[in-house]
C-alpha positions as CSV (number, residue, x, y, z in Angstrom):
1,X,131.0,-19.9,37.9
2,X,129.4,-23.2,37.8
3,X,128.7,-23.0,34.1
4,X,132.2,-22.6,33.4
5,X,133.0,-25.5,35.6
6,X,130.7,-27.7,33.2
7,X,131.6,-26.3,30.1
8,X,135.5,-26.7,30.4
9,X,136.0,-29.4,33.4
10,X,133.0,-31.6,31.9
11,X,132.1,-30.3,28.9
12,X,128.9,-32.9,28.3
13,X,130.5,-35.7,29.3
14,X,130.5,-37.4,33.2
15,X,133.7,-39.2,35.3
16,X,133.3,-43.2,34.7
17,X,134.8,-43.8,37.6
18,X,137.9,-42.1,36.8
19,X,136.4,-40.8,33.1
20,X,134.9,-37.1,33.7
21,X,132.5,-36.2,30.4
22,X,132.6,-34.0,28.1
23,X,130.8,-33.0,25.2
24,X,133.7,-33.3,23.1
25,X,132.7,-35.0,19.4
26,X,135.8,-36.4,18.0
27,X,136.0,-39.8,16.6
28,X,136.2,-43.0,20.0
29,X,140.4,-43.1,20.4
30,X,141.2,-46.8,20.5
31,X,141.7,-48.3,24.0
32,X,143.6,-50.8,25.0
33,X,141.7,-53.8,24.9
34,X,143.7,-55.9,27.5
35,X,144.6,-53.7,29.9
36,X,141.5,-51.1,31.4
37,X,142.3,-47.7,32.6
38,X,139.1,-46.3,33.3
39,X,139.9,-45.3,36.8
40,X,138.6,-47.4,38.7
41,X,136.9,-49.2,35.8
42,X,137.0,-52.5,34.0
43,X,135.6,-53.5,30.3
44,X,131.9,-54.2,30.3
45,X,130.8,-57.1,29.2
46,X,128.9,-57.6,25.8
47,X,125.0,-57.0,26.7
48,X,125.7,-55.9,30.0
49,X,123.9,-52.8,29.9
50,X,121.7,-53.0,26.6
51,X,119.6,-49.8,26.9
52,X,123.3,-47.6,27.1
53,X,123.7,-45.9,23.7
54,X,126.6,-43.4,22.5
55,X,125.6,-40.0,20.9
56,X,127.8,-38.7,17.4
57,X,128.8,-35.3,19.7
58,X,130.9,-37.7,22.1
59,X,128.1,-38.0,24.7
60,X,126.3,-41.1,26.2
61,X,122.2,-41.9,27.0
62,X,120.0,-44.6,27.6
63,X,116.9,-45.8,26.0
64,X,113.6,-44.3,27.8
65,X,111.7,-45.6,25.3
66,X,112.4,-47.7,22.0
67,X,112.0,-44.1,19.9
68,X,113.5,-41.7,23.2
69,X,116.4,-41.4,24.6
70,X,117.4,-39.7,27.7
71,X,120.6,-37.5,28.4
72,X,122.1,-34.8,29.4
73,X,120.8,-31.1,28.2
74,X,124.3,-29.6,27.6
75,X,125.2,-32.2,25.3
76,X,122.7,-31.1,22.9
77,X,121.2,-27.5,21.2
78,X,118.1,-25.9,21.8
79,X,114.7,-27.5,21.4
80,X,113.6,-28.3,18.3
81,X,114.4,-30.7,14.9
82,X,117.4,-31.7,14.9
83,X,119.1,-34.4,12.2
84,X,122.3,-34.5,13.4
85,X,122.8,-36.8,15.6
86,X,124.0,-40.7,15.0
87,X,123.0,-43.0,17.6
88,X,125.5,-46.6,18.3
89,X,123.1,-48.9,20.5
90,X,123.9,-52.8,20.9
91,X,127.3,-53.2,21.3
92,X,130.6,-52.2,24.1
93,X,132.9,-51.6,21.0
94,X,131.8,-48.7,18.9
95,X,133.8,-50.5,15.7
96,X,131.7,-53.7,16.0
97,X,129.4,-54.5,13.0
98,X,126.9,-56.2,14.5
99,X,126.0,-52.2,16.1
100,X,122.7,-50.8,15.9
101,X,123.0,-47.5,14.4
102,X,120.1,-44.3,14.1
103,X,120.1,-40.3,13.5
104,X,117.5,-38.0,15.6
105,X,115.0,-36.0,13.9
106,X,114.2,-34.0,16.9
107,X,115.7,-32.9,20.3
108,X,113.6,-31.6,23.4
109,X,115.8,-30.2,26.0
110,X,114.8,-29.4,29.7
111,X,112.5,-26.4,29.2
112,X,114.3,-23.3,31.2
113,X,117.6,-25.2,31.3
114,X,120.6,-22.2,31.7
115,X,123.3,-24.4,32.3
116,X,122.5,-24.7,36.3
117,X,120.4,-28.0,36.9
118,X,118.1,-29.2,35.1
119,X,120.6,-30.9,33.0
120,X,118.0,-33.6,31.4
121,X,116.9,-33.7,27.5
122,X,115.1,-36.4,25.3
123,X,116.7,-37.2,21.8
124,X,113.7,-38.5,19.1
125,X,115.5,-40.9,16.8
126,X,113.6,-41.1,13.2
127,X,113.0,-44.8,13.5
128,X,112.4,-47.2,16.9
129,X,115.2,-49.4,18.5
130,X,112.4,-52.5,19.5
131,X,113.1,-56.0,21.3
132,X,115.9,-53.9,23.8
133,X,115.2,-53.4,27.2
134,X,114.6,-49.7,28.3
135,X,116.2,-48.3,32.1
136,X,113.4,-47.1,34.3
137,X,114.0,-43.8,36.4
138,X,113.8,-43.5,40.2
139,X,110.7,-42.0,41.5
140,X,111.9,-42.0,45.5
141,X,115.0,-41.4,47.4
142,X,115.0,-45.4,48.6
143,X,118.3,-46.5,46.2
144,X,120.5,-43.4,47.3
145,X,123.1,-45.0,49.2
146,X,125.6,-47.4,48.7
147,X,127.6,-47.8,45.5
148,X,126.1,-46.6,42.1
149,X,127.3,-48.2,38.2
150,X,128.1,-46.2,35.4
151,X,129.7,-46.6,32.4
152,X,130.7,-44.9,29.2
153,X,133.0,-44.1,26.2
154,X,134.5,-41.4,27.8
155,X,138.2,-40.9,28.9
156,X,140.3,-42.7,31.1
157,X,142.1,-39.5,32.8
158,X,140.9,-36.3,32.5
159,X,141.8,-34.1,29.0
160,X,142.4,-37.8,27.6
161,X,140.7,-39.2,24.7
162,X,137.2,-41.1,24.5
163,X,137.5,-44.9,24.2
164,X,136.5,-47.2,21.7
165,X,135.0,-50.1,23.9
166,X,132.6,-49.4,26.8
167,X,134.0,-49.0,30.4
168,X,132.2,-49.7,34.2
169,X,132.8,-48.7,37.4
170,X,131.3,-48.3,41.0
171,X,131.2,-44.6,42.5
172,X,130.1,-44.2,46.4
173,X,127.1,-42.2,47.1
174,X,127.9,-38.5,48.9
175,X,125.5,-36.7,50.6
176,X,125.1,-33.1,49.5
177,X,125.9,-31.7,52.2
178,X,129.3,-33.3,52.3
179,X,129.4,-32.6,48.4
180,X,128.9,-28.4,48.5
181,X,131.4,-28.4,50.7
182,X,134.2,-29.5,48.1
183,X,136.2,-26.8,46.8
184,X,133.9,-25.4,43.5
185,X,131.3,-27.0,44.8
186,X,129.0,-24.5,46.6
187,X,126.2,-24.2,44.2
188,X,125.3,-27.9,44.0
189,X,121.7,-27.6,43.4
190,X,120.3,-30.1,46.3
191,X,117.8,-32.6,45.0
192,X,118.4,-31.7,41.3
193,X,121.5,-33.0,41.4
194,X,123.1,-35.9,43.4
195,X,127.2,-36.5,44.2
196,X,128.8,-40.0,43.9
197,X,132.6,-40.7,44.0
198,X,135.6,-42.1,46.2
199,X,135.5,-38.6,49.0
200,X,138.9,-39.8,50.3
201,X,140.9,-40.9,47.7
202,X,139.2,-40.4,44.2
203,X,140.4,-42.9,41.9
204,X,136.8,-43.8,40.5
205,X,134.5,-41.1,38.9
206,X,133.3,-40.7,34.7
207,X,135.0,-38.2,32.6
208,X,135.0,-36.1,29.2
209,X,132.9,-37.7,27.0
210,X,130.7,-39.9,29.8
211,X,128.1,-37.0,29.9
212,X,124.2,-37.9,29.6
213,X,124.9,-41.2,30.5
214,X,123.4,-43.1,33.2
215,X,124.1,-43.3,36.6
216,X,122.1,-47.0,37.9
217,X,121.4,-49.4,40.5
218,X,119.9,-52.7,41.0
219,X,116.7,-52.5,43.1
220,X,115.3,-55.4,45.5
221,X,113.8,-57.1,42.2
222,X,117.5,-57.0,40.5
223,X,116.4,-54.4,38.2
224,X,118.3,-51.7,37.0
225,X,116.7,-48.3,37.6
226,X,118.7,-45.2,36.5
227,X,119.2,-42.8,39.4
228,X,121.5,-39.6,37.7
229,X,122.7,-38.7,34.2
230,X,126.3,-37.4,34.1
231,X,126.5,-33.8,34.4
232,X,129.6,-32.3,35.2
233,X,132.5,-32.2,38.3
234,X,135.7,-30.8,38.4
235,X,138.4,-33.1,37.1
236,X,138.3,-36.9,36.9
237,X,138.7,-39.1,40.0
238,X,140.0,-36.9,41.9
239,X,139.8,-36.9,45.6
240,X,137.2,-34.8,47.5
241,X,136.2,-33.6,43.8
242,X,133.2,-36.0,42.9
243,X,131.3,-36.5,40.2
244,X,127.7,-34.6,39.9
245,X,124.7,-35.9,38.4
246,X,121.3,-35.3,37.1
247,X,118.8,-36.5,39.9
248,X,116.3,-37.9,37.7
249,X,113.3,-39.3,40.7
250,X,113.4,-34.9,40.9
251,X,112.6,-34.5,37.3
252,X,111.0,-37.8,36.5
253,X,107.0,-36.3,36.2
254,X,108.7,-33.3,34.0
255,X,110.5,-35.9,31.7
256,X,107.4,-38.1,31.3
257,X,105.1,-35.0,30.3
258,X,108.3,-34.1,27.5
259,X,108.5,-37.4,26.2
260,X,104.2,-37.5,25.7
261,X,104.7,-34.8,23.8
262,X,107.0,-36.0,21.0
263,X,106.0,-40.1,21.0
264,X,105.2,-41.1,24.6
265,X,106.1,-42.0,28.4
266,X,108.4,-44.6,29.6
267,X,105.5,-47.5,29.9
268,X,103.3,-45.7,27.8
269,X,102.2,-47.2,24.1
270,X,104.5,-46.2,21.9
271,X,103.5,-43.7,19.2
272,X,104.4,-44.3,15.2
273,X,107.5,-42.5,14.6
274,X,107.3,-39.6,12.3
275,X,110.2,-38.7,9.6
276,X,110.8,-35.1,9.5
277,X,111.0,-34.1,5.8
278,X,113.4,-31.1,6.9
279,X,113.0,-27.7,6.1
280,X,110.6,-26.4,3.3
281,X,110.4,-23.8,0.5
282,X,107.9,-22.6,-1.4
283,X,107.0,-20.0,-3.3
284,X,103.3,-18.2,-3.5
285,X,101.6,-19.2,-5.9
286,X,103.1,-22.6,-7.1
287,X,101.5,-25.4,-6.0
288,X,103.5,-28.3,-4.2
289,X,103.0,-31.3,-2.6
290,X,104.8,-33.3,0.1
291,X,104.8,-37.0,0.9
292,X,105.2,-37.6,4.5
293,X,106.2,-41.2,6.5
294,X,106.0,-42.9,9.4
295,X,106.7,-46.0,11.3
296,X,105.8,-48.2,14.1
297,X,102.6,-47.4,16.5
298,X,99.7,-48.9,15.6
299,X,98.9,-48.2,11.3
300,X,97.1,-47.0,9.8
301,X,97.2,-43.5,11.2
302,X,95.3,-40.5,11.4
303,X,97.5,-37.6,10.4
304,X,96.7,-34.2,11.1
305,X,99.2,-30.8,10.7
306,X,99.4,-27.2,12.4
307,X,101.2,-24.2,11.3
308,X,100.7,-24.8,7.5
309,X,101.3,-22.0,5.3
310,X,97.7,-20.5,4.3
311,X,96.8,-22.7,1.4
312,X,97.9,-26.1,2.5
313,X,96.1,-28.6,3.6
314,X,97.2,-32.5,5.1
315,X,95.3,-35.4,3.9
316,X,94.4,-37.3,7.0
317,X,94.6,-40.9,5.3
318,X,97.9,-40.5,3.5
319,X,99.8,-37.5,5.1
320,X,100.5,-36.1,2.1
321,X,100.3,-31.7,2.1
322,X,99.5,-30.5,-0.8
323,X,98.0,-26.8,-2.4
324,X,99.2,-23.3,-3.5
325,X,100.4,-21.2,-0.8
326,X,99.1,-18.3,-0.7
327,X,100.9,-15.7,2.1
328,X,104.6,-15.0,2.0
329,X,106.0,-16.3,5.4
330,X,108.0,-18.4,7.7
331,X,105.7,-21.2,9.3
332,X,106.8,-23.3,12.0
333,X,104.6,-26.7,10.8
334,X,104.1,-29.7,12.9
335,X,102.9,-32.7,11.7
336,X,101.4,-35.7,13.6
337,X,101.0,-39.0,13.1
338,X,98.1,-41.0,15.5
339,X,97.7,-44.9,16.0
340,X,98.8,-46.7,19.0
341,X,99.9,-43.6,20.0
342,X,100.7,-40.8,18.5
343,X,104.6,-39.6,17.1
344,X,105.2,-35.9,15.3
345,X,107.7,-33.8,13.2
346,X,108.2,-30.1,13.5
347,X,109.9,-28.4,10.8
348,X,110.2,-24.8,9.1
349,X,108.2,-24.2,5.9
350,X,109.4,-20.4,4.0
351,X,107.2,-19.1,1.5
352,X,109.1,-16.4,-0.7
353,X,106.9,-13.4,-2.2
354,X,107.3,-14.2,-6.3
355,X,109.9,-11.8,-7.5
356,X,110.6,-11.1,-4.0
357,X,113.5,-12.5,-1.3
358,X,113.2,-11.5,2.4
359,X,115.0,-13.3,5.1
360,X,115.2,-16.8,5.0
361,X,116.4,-19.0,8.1
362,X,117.8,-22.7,8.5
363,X,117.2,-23.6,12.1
364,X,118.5,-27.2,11.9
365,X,121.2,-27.8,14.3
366,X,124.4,-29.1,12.7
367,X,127.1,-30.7,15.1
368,X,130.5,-29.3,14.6
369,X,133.3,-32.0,15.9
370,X,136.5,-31.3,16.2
371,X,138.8,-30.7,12.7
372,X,135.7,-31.3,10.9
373,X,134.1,-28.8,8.1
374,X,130.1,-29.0,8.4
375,X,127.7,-27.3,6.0
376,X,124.2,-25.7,7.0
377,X,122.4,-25.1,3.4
378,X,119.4,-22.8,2.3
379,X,117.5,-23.2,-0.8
380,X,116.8,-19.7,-2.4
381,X,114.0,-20.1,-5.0
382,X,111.3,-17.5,-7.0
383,X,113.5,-14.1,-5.7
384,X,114.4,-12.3,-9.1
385,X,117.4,-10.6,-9.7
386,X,120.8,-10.6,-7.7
387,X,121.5,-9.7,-4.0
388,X,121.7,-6.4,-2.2
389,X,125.3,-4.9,-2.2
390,X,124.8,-4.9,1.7
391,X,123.1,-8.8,2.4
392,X,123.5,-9.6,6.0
393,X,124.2,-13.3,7.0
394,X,123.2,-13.6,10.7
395,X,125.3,-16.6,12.4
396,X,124.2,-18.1,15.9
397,X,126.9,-20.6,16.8
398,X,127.7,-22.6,20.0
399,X,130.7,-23.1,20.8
400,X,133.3,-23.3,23.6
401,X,136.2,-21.4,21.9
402,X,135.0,-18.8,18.6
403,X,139.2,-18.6,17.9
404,X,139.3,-22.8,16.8
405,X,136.3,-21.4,13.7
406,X,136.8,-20.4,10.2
407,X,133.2,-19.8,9.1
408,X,132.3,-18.9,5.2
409,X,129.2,-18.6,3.1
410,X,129.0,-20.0,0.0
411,X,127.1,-18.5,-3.2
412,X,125.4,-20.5,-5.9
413,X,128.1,-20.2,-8.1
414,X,130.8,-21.4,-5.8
415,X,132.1,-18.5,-4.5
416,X,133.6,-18.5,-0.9
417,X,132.7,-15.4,1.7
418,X,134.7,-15.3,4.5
419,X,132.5,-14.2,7.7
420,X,134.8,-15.0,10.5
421,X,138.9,-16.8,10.1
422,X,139.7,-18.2,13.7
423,X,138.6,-13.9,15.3
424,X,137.4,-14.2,19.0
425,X,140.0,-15.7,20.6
426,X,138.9,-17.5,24.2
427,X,135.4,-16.4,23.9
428,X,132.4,-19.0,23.7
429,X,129.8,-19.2,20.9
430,X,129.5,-16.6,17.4
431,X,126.2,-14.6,17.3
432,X,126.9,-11.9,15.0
433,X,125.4,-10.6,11.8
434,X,127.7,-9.9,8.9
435,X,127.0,-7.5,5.8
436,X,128.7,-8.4,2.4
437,X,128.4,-6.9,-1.3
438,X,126.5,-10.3,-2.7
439,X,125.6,-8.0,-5.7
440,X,127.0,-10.0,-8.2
441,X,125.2,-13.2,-6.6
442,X,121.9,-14.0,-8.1
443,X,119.6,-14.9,-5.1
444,X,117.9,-18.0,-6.4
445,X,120.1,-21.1,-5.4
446,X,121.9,-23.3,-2.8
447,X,123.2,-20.8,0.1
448,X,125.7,-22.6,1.8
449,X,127.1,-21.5,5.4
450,X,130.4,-24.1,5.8
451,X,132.1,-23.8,9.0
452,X,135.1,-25.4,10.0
453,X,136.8,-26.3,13.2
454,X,140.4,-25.8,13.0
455,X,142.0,-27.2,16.3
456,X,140.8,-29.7,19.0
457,X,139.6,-30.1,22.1
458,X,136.3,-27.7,21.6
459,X,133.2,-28.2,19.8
460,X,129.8,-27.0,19.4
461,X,127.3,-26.8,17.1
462,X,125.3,-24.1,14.4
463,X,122.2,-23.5,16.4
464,X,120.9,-21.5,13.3
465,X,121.8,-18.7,10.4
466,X,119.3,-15.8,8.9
467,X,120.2,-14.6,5.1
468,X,118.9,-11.5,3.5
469,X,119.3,-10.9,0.2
């Protein structure tokens, strides 16, 4: 029941004090820059909060480190690489040319998140954000009381828009046992998540499109120090229905021992970054090579590789792969780069039999915001011949309402394969494998899966798609 709560009353986004998130990925709606309506809210000032960053699928986060950022886990897929995400650091309004702008190359969300707590991920950016101050986590209980800050781009009532400059507000802290006993409220999970909002009257809280951002206070050194990340709540600002967030001093070992993982902890030295050269094909018995790049750390680095297709080999100067593959596959290949640290990419490498074509998948999320057509491509190359008369396209998509989705492949040629026209009504998400005559295809060549969202308010993303040929 909770799930539900958090996927249509604060669908990745938190209340800013009146602004409820949600993961909703359409465009910042302009806001009125004289008057605020954040409930509750006002405008925050230019450099106010400088680690607070806004995420392409309509989510917030703040910098954990100048290559990490910290949000929430249901604004973003499964664990993995992921490319798709712009980042907008360094400025309140979101149109403002003097912003600071990055994409992710790789996502780590909350290992055994299932929508109940948890709610916590780390988005790797492909280059560093440096010379910006970063927002330490809690590690004690001492700052829960009083009156918390957040802030966001998120709407200014709930179901509205999200905003184009950045909003404040305070929110009270409620105990959890006063929070459960809200109506909808009865599985707060107690010290993974923590309440704050006006209990009597409402009127302050964050809302759709505020998720995964922060939730702060000062400490006795005037410091900020984030306490929550916006989770979910029913509503925005509404009385005896507070906002829930993240309780990061729970998870703040489990976050630092994520982040080591893929370029360092908060007060660590940071790691180089790695770029992630994307998905790979091959094909046995041709050889290839592969320039890989990093930046920041300490150069020169050691570079080192695992999961290479048999026949590869990194150089550990240079970071170049090069050989002749030798075993027909799918290799899940992560590369490293050490020196001041240490940063790495993890990508998929296929190697197709010659003359040969078994079942080749792209695993690279691809947001899909609302009335928008995305694309999710995969390179056939050494399969002879044309494609089976009964190919199966398997299609895992996330989403929060199948009916809004028109989803097609896309042969070599050009030609359009309809898969699913707007089928599914209400349900979440498509995970479904279709079988089409692509007899008259022939296999080697761009593969295209194009899906398009058709209404608004949902959104999602292609979490990955198998073709077999």
């Amino acid at each position: 029941m909770k799930q539900a709560l958090r996927a249509v009353a604060r669908l990745g986004v938190v209340a800013l004090l009146g602004m409820t998130v949600s993961a909703v990925a359409a465009s910042p709606a302009q806001a009125d820059p004289v008057f605020p309506q954040v409930v509750g809210g006002t405008l925050a000032a230019q450099g106010e909060f400088p680690w607070m960053v806004r995420l392409s699928m309509g989510c917030g986060g703040a910098l954990y480190t100048p290559t990490l950022i910290l949000t929430a886990a249901h604004c973003v897929g499964a664990t993995g690489n992921n490319t798709s995400i712009g980042v907008t650091q360094g400025v309140v309004d979101l149109q403002d040319p003097a912003r600071i702008t990055r994409t992710s190359n790789y996502v780590l969300r909350a290992p055994g998140y299932t929508g109940d707590g948890k709610d916590w991920a780390l988005i790797r950016m492909s280059s560093p954000i440096n010379g910006v101050p970063l927002l330490p986590l809690a590690t004690d209980t001492s700052l829960h009381t009083g009156n918390f800050q957040v802030m966001g781009w998120g709407a200014t009532a709930s179901g509205g828009g999200q905003q184009r400059f950045l909003r404040k507000a305070e929110v009270p802290f409620i105990t959890d046992t006063q929070c459960a006993s809200a109506s909808g409220y009865s599985g707060l999970i107690p010290n993974e998540e923590i309440c704050a909002g006006n209990w009597t009257n409402g009127g302050v809280d964050t809302c759709q499109g505020d998720s995964g951002g922060p939730m702060t206070k000062r400490n006795a050194a005037g410091n900020w120090i984030q306490i929550g990340i916006v989770s979910w709540g029913i509503g925005c600002a509404g009385a005896m229905a507070p906002g829930v967030y993240t309780e990061v001093r729970f998870f703040a070992n489990d976050i630092c021992n994520a982040a080591n993982t893929i370029g360092g902890c908060q007060g660590a030295p940071t790691g180089p970054a790695v770029t992630n050269p994307g998905a790979q094909s091959s094909v046995v018995g041709t050889a290839v090579t592969l320039n890989n790049s990093a930046s920041g750390g300490t150069p020169p680095y050691t570079w080192s590789a695992t999961g290479l297709p048999p026949g590869l080999a990194i150089n550990s100067s240079s970071g170049q792969i090069t050989g002749t593959p030798t075993t027909a596959g799918s290799y899940s290949v992560t590369i490293t780069a050490s020196g001041g640290g240490s940063g790495s990419a993890s990508f998929t490498w296929t190697v197709s039999a010659v003359g040969g074509c078994g079942a080749v998948t792209s695993g690279t999320d691809v947001t899909i915001p609302d009335n928008t057509t995305v694309f999710s491509d995969i390179t056939i190359a050494g399969c002879a011949g044309n494609a089976s008369a009964t190919s199966s396209i398997q299609v895992t998509i996330v989403h929060t309402y199948r009916g809004d989705l028109v989803v097609d492949v896309i042969a070599p040629d050009g030609t359009v394969y309809n898969l699913l026209n707007r089928s599914g009504g209400s349900a979440d998400n498509v995970n479904q494998t279709f079988s089409r005559n692509l007899s008259s295809e022939v296999r080697n060549g761009l593969w295209r899966l194009r899906v398009r969202d058709a209404a608004t308010l949902d959104t999602g993303f292609i979490d990955s798609w198998t073709l077999t040929l």
